[in-house]
VMD Tcl script that builds the backbone (N, CA, C; Angstrom):
set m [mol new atoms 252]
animate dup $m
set s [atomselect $m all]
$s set {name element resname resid chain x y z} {
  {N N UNK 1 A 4.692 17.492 -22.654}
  {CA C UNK 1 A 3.777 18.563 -22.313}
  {C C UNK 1 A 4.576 19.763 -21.842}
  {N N UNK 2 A 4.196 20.881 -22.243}
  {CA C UNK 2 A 4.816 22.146 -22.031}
  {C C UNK 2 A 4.338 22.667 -20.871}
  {N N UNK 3 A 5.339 23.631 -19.884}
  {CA C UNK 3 A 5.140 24.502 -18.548}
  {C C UNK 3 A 3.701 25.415 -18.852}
  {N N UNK 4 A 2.399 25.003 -18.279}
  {CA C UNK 4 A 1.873 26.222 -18.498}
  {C C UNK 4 A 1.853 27.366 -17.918}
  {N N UNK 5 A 1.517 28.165 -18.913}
  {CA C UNK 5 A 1.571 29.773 -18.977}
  {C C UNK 5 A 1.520 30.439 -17.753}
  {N N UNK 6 A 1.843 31.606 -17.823}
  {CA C UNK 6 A 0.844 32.510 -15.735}
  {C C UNK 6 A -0.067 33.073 -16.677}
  {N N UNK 7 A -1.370 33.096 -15.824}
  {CA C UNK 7 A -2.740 33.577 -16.069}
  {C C UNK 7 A -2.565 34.885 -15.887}
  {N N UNK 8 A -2.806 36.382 -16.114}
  {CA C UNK 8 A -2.850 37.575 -15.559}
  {C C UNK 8 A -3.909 38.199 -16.042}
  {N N UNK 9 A -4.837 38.863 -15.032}
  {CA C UNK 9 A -6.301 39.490 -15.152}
  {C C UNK 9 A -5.079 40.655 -13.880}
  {N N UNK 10 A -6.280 41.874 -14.637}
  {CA C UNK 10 A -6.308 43.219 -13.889}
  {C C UNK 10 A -7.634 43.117 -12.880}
  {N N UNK 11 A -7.172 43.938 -11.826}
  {CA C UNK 11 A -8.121 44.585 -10.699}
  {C C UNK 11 A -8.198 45.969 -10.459}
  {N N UNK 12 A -8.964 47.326 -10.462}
  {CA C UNK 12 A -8.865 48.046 -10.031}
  {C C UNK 12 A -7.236 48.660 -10.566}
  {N N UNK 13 A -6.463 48.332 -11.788}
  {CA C UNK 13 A -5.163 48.729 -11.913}
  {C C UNK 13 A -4.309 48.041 -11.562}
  {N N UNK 14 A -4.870 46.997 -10.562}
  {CA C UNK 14 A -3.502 46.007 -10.384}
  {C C UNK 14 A -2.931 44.869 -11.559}
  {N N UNK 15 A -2.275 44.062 -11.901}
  {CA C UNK 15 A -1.974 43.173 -12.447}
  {C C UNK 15 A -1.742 42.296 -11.324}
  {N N UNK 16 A -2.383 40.738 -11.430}
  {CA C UNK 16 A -2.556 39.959 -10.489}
  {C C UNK 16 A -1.581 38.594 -11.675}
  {N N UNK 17 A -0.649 37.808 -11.120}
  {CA C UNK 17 A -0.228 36.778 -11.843}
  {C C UNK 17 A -0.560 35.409 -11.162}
  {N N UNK 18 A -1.366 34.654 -11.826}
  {CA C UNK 18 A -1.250 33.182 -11.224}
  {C C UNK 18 A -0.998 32.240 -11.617}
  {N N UNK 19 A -0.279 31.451 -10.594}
  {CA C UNK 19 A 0.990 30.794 -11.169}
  {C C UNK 19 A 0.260 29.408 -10.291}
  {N N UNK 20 A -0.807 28.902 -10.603}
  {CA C UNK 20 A -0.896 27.771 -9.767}
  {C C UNK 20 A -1.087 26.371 -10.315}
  {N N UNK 21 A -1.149 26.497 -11.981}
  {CA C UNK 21 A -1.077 25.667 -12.850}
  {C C UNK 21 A 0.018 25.235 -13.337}
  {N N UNK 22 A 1.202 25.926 -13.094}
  {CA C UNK 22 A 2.448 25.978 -13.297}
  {C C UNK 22 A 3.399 25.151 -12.141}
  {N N UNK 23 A 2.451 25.778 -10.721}
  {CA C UNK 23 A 3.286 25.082 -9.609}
  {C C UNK 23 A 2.591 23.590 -9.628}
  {N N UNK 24 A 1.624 22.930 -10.164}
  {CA C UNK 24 A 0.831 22.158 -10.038}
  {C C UNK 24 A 1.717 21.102 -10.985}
  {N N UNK 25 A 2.104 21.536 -11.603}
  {CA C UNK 25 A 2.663 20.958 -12.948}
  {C C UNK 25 A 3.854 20.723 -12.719}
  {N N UNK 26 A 5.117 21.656 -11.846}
  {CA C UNK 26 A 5.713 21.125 -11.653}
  {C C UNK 26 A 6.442 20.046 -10.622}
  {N N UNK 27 A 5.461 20.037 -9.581}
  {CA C UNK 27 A 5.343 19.319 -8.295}
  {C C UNK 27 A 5.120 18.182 -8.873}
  {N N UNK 28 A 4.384 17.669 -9.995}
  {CA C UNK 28 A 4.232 16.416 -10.351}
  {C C UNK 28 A 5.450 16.284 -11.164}
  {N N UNK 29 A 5.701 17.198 -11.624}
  {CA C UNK 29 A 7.268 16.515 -12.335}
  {C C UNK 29 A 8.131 16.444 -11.832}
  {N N UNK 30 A 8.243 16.975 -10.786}
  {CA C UNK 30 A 9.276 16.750 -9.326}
  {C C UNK 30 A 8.549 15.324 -8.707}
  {N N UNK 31 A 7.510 15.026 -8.545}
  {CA C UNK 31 A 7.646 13.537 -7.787}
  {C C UNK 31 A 7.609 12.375 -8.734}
  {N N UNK 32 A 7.335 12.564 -9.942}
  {CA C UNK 32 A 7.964 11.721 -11.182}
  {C C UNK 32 A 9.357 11.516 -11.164}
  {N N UNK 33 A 10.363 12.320 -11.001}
  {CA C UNK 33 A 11.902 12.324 -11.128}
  {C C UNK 33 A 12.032 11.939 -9.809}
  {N N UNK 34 A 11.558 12.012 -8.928}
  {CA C UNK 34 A 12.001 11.000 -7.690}
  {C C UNK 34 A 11.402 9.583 -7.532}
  {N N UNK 35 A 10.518 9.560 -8.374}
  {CA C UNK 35 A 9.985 8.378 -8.150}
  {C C UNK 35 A 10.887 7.191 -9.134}
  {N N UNK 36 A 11.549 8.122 -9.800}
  {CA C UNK 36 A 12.197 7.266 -11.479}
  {C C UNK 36 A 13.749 7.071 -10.975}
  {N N UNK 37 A 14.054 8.309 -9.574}
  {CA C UNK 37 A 15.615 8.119 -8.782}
  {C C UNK 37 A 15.592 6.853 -7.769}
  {N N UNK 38 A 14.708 6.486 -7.090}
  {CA C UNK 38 A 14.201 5.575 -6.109}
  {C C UNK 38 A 14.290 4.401 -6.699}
  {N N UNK 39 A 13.389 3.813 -8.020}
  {CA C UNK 39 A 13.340 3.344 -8.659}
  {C C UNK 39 A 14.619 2.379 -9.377}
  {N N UNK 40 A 15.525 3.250 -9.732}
  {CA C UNK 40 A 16.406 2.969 -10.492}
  {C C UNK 40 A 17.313 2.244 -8.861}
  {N N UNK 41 A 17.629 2.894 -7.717}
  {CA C UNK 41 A 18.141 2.925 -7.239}
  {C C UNK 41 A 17.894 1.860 -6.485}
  {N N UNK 42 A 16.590 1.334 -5.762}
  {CA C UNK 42 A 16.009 -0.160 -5.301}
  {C C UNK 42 A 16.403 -1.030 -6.049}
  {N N UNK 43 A 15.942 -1.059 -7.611}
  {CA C UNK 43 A 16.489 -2.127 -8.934}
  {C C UNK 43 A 17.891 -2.257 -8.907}
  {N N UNK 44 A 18.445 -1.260 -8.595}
  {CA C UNK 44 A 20.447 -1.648 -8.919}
  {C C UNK 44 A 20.882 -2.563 -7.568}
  {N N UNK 45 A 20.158 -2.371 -5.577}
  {CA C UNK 45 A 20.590 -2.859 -5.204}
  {C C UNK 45 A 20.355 -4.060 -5.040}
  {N N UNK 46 A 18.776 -4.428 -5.484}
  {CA C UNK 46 A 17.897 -5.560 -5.752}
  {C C UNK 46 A 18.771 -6.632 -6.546}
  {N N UNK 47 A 20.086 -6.272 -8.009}
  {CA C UNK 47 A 20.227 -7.163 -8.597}
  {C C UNK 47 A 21.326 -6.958 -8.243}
  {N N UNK 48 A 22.129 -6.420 -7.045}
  {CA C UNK 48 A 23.460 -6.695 -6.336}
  {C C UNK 48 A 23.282 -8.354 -5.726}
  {N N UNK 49 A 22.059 -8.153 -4.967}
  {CA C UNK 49 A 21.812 -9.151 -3.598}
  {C C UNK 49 A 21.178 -10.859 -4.527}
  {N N UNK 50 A 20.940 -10.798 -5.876}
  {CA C UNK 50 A 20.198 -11.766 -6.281}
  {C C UNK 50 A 21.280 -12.737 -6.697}
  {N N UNK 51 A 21.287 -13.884 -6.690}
  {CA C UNK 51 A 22.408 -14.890 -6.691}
  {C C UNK 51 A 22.431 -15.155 -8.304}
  {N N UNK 52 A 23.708 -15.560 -8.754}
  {CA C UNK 52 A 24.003 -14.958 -10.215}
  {C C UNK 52 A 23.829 -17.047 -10.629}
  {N N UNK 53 A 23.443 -17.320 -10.173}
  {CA C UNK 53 A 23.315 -18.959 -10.997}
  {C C UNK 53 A 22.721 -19.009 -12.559}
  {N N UNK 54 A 22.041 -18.302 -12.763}
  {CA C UNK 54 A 20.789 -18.309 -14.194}
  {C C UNK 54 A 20.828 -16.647 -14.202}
  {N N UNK 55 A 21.196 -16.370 -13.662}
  {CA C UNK 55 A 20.689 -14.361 -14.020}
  {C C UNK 55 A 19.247 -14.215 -14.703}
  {N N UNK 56 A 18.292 -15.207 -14.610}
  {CA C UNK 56 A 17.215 -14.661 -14.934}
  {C C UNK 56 A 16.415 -13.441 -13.927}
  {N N UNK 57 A 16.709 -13.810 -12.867}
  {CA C UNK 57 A 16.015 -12.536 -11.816}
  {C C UNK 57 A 16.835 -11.147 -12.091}
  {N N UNK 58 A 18.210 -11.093 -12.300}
  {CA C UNK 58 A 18.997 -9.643 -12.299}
  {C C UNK 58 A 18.447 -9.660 -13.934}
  {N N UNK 59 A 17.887 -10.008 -14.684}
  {CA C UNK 59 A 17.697 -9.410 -15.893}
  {C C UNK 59 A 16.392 -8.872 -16.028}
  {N N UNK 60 A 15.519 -9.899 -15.179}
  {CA C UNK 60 A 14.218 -9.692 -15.121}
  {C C UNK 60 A 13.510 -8.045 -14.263}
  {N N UNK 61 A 14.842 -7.830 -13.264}
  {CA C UNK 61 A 13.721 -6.465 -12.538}
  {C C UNK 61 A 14.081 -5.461 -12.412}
  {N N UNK 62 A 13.073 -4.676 -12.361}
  {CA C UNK 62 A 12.547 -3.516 -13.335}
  {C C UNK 62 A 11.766 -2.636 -12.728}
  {N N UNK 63 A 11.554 -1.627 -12.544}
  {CA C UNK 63 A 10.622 -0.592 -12.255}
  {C C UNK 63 A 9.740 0.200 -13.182}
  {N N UNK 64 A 8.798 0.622 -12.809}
  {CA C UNK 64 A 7.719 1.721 -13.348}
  {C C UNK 64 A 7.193 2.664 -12.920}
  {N N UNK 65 A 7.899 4.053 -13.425}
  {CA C UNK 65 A 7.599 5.254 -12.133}
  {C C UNK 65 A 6.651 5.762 -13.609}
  {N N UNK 66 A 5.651 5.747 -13.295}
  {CA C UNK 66 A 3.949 6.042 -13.806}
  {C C UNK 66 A 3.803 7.845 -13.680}
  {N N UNK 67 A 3.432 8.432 -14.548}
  {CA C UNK 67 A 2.784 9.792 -14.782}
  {C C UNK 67 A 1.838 10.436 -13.372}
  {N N UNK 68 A 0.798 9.107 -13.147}
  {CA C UNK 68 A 0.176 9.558 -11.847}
  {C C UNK 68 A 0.659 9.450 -10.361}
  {N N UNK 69 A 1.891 9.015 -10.314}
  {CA C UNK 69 A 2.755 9.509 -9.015}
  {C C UNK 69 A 2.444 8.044 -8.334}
  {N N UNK 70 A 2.876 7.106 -9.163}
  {CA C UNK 70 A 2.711 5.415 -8.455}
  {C C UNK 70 A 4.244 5.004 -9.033}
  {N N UNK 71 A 4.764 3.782 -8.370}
  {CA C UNK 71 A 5.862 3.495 -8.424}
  {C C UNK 71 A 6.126 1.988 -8.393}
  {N N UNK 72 A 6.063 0.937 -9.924}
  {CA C UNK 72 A 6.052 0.003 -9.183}
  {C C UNK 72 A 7.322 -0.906 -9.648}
  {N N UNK 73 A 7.385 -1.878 -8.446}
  {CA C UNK 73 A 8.589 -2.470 -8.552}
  {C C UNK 73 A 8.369 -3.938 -8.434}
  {N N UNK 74 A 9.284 -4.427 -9.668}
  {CA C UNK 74 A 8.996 -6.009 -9.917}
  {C C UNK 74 A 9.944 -6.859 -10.704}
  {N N UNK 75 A 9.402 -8.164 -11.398}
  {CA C UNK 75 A 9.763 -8.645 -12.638}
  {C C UNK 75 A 8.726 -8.659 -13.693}
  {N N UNK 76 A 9.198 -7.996 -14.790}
  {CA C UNK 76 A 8.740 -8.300 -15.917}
  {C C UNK 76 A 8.144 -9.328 -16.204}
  {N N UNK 77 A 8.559 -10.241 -15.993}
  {CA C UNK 77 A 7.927 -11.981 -16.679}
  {C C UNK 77 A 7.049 -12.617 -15.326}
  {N N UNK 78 A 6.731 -11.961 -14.109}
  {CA C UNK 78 A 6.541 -12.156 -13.708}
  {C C UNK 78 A 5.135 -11.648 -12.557}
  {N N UNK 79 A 5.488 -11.914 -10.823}
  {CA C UNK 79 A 4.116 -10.591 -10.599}
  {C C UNK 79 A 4.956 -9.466 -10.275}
  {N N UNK 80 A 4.279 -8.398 -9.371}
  {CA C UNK 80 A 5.195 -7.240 -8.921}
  {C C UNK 80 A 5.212 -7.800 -7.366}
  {N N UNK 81 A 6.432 -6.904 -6.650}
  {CA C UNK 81 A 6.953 -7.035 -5.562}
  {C C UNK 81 A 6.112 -6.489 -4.837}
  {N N UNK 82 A 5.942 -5.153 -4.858}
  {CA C UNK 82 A 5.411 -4.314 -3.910}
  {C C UNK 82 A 4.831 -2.918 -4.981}
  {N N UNK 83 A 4.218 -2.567 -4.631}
  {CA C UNK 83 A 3.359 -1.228 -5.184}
  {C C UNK 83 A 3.807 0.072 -3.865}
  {N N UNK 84 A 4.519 1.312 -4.257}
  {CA C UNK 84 A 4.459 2.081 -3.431}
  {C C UNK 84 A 3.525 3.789 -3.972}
}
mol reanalyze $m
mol bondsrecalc $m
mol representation Tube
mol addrep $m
């Protein structure tokens, strides 16, 4: 999806710009990219600490940083850990 546009309507001679669809838009794509840095970053120390006998758990987990600003963290083959 593309940055949208600034809106601009005149007043009385002024030019008015609004930019609130734009800031809206990118605040969610700013807490998407933190949610996908967090993410990555719980999962790497998660499969430091997991005991390497079968490596099915360090293969198995995984995160999901979601469009609507949810974040979840789990195993695949399995349930999830925690929902933040």
């Amino acid at each position: 999806m593309a940055v949208p546009k600034a809106i601009k309507f005149t007043k009385n001679g002024f030019e008015y710009i609004s930019q609130v669809d734009r800031t809206k838009y990118m605040l969610k794509e700013l807490v998407h990219a933190a949610n996908k840095d967090v993410g990555k970053y719980i999962t790497k120390e998660t499969k430091k600490k997991i005991r390497r006998r079968t490596g099915r758990g360090r293969k198995n987990t995984q995160y999901w940083a979601r469009k609507d600003g949810s974040l979840l963290l789990g195993y695949k083959k399995r349930r999830f850990l925690f929902r933040i």
